[in-house]
C-alpha positions as CSV (number, residue, x, y, z in Angstrom):
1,X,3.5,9.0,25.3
2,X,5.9,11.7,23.9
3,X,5.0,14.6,22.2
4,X,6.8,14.1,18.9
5,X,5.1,12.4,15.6
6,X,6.8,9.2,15.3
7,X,5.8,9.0,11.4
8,X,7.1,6.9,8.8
9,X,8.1,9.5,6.0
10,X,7.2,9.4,2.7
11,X,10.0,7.9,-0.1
12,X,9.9,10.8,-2.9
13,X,11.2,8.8,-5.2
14,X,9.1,5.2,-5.9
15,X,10.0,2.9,-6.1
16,X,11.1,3.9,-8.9
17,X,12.1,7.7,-9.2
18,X,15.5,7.6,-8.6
19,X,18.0,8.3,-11.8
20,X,20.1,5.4,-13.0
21,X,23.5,5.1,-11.9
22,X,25.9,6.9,-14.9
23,X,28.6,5.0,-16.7
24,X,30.8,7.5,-17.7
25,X,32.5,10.3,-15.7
26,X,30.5,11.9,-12.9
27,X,28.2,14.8,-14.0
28,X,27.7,17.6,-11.4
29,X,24.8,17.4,-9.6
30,X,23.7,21.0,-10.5
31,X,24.7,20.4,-14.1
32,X,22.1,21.7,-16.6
33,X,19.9,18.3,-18.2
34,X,20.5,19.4,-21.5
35,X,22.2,17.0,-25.2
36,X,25.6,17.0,-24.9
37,X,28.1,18.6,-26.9
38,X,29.1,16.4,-30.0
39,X,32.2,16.5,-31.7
40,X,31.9,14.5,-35.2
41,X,35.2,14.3,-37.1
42,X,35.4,14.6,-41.3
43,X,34.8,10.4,-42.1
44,X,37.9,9.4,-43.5
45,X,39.7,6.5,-44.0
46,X,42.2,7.8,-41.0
47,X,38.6,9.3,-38.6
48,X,39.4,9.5,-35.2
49,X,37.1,7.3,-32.4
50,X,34.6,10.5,-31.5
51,X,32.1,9.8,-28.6
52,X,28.8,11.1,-27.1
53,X,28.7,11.0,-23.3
54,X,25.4,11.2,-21.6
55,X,24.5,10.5,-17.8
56,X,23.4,7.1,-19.0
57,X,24.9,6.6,-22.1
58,X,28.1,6.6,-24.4
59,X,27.6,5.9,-27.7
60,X,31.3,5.7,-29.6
61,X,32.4,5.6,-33.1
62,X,35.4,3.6,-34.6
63,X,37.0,4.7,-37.4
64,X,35.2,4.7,-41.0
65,X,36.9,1.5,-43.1
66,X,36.3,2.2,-47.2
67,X,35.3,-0.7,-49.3
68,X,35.5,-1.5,-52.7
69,X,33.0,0.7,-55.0
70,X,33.4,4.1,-52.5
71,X,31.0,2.7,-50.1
72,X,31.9,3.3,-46.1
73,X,31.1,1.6,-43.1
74,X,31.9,2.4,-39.1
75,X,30.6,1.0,-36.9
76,X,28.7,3.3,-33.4
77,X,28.5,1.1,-30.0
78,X,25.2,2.3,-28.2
79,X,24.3,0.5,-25.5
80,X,21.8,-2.5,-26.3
81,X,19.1,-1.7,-24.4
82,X,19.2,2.3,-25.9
83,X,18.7,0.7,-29.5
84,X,14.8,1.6,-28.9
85,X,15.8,5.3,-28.9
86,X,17.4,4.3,-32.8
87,X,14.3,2.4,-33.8
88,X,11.6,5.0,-32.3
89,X,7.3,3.9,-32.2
90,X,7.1,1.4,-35.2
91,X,10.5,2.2,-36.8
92,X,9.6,5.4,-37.2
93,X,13.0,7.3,-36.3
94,X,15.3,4.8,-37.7
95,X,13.2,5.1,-41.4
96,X,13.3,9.1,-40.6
97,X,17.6,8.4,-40.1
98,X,17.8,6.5,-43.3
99,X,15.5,9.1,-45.5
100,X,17.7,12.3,-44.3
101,X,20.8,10.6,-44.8
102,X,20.6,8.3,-47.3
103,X,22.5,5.4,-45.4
104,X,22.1,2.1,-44.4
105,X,21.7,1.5,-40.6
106,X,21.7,-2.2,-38.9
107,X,21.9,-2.8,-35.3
108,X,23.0,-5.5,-33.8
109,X,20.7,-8.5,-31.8
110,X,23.7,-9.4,-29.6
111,X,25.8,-6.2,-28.1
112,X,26.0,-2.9,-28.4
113,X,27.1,-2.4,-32.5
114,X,25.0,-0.1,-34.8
115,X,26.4,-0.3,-38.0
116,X,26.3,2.1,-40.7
117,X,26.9,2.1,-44.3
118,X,27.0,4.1,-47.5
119,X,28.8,6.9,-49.3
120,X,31.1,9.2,-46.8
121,X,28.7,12.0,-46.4
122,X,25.8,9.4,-45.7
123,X,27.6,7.8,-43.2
124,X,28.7,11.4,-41.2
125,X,25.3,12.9,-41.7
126,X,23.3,9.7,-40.5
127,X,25.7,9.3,-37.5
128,X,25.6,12.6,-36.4
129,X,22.1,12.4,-36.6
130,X,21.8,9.0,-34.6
131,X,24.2,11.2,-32.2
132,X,21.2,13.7,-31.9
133,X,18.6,11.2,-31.2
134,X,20.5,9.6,-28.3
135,X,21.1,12.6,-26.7
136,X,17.5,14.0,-27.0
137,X,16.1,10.7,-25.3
138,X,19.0,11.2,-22.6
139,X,17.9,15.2,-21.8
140,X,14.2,14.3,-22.0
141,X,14.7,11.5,-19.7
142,X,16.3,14.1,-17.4
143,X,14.4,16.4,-17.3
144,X,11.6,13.9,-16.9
145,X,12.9,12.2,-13.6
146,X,13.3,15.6,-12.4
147,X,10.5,16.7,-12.7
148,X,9.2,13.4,-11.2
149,X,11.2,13.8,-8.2
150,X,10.4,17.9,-7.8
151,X,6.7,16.3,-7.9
152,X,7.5,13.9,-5.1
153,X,9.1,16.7,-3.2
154,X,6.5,19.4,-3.4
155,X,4.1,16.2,-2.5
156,X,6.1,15.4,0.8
157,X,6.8,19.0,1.4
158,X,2.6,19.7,1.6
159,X,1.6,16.9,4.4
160,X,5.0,17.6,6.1
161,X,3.1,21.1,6.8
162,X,0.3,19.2,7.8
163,X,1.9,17.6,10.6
164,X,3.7,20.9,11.8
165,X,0.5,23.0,11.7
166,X,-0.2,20.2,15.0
167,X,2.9,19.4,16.0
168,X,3.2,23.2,17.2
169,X,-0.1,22.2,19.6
170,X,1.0,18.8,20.9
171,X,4.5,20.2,22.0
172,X,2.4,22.6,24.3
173,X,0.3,20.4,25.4
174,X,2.9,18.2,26.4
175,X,5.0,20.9,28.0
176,X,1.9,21.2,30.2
177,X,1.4,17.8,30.8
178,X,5.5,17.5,32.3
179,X,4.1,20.2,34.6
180,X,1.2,18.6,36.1
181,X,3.0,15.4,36.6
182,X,5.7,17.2,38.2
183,X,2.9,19.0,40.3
184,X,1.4,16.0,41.4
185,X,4.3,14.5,42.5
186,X,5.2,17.1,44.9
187,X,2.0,17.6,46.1
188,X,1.7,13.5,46.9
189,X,5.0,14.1,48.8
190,X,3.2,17.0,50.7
191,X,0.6,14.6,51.5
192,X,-1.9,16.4,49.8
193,X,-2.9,13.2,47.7
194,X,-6.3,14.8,46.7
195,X,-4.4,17.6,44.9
196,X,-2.0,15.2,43.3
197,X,-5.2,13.3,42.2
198,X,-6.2,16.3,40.5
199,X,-2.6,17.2,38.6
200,X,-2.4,13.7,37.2
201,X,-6.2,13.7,35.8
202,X,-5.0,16.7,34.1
203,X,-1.8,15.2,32.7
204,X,-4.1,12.7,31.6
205,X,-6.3,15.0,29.8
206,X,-3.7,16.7,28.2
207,X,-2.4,13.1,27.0
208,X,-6.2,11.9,25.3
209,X,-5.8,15.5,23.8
210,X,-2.7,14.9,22.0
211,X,-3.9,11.7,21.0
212,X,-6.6,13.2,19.7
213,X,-4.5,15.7,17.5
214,X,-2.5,12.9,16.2
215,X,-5.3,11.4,14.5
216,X,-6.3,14.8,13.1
217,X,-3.1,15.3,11.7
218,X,-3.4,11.7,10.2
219,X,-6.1,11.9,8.6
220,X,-6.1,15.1,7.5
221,X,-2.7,13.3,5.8
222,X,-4.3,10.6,4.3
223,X,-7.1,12.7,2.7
224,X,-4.6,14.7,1.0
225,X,-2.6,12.0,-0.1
226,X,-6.2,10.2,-1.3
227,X,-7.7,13.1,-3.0
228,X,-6.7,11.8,-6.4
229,X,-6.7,8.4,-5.8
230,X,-10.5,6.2,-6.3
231,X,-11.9,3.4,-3.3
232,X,-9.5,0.9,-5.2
233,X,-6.3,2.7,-4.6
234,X,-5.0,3.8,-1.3
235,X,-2.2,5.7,0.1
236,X,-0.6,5.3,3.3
237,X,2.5,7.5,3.1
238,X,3.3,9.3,6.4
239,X,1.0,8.0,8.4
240,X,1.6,6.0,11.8
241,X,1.7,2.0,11.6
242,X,-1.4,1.7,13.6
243,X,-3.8,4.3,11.6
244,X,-2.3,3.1,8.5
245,X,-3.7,-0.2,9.4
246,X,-6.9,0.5,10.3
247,X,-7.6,2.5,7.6
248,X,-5.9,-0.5,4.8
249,X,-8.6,-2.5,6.6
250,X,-11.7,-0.5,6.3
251,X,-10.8,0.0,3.4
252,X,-10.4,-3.5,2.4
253,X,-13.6,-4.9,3.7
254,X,-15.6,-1.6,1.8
255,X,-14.5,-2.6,-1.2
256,X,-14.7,-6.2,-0.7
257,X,-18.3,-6.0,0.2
258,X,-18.8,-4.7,-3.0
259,X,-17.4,-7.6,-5.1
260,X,-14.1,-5.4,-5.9
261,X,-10.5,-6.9,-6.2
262,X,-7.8,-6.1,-6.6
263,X,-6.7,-3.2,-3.9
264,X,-3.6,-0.9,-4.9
265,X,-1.8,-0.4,-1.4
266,X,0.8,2.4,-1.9
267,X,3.3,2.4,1.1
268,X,6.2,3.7,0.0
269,X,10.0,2.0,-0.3
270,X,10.8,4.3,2.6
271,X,13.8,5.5,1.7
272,X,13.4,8.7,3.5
273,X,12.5,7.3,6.8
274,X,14.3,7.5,9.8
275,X,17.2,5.8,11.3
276,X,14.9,2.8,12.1
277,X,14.2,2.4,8.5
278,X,10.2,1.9,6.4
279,X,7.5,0.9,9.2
280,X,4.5,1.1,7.2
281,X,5.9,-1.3,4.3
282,X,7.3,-4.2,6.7
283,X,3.5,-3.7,8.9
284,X,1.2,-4.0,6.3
285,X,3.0,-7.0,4.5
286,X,3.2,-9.0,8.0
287,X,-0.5,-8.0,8.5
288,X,-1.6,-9.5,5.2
289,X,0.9,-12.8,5.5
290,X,-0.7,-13.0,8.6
291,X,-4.1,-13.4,7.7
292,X,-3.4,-15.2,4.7
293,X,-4.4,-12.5,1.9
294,X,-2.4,-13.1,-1.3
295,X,-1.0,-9.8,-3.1
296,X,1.6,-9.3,-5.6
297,X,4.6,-5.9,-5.9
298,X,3.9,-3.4,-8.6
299,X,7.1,-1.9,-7.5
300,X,9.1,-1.6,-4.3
301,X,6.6,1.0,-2.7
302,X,2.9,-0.8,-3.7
303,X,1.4,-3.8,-4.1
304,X,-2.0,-5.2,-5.3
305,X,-4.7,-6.9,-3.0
306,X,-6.7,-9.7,-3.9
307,X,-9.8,-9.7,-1.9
């Protein structure tokens, strides 16, 4: 047995923390998450295309076309599925849009076109205003999913600690257990074979005892990883396959016994595992196809029991 922890890792980012991809130019990594800078020309009949470019995304507006009676029109793409951020809770923002600036607004039910209509200060306030919204919902989403993933971080960083606290004991103990091994071996070839009885029943000793401080350390993880958490949810993040097991399946039949379904299993998408990829994910499914229990994914790092 070697003297390392051999734990899965925990993914920071559930399935489902990590930012979208951008569409638009790369944004440094240590750039600020703040509403990007707008640049909103006088609406004219000759208005240059001006644009909004956030990390998700680009809202552009074509020139403003006159029509008959003074009224304008131009037309700002946002993407479709950012139209929420126009609408806000109940209509609430878009009403609040059409108040300020006294324009119409209509967005489209088939791509990305919000089109906006009235005189030519209506139109400029009321776009730049639309401007303002999408960038808002664009920093707060931001700062949002980094705070999410800070979270995570902090999370990982405290049961990582955990681990070290013993991993500090089992590397000494295992250092000592190389040395009786390599004792007993040359006091066998001596012919001393009671002596090299003894070394090995120490290495021995020294093995059950790192054992033993492995299963400290895991469930010293899994309590603080389950301090939050009720009997119907558990967390299994950085634990080994085998204790992370066990402990799915006490906790299964507790709750079971008890009439209670369904069972939250948080495993993680282990993204931050090693080199061999998630172990806990790909275990406890195989355990539970195995014995023919039924659950469904909440996302790719939990999934819910039936029992």
């Amino acid at each position: 047995m070697g003297g390392r922890f051999s734990k899965s890792k925990k993914s920071r980012a559930s399935s489902s923390a990590a930012a979208p991809a951008a569409t638009t130019a790369a944004v440094p990594a240590d750039a600020p998450a703040a509403a990007p800078v707008i640049e909103t020309a006088a609406v004219a009949t000759t208005a240059p295309v001006t644009s909004i470019t956030t990390t998700q995304t680009t809202v552009v507006t074509v020139p403003v076309v006159k029509t008959e009676g003074g009224a304008a029109t131009t037309v700002i793409q946002v993407p479709k599925a950012q139209h929420h951020v126009i609408i806000g809770k109940g209509g609430a923002t878009i009403k609040d849009i059409k108040a300020q600036s006294g324009a119409q607004i209509d967005l489209s039910k088939d791509n990305d076109d919000v089109t906006v209509t009235g005189t030519s200060d209506a139109v400029a306030k009321a776009v730049a205003l639309i401007h303002q919204t999408v960038g808002k919902a664009e920093s707060d989403r931001q700062q949002k999913h980094e705070a999410t993933v800070a979270a995570h971080e902090a999370h990982s960083a405290a049961y990582e600690a955990i681990y070290a606290k013993y991993q500090t004991q089992i590397d000494a103990l295992a250092k000592e257990r190389t040395q009786f091994s390599e004792q007993a071996d040359a006091a066998y070839n001596s012919g001393d074979k009671g002596a090299a009885a003894e070394f090995r029943e120490k290495a021995k000793g020294n093995t059950a005892k790192m054992e033993e401080l492995q299963n400290q350390a895991c469930k010293e993880v899994f309590a603080f990883n389950n301090k939050d958490h009720d009997e119907m949810t558990i967390d299994l993040h950085g634990l080994h396959v085998e204790p992370a097991l066990r402990l799915m399946q006490e906790r299964m039949q507790s709750v079971k016994s008890k009439g209670k379904s369904p069972l939250v299993v948080i495993y993680g998408a282990g993204n931050h595992s090693d080199a061999g990829g998630a172990k806990i994910k790909p275990a406890v499914r195989k355990h539970l196809d195995s014995e023919g229990i039924q659950y469904t994914e909440i996302n790719n790092g939990s999934i819910s029991v039936a029992l």
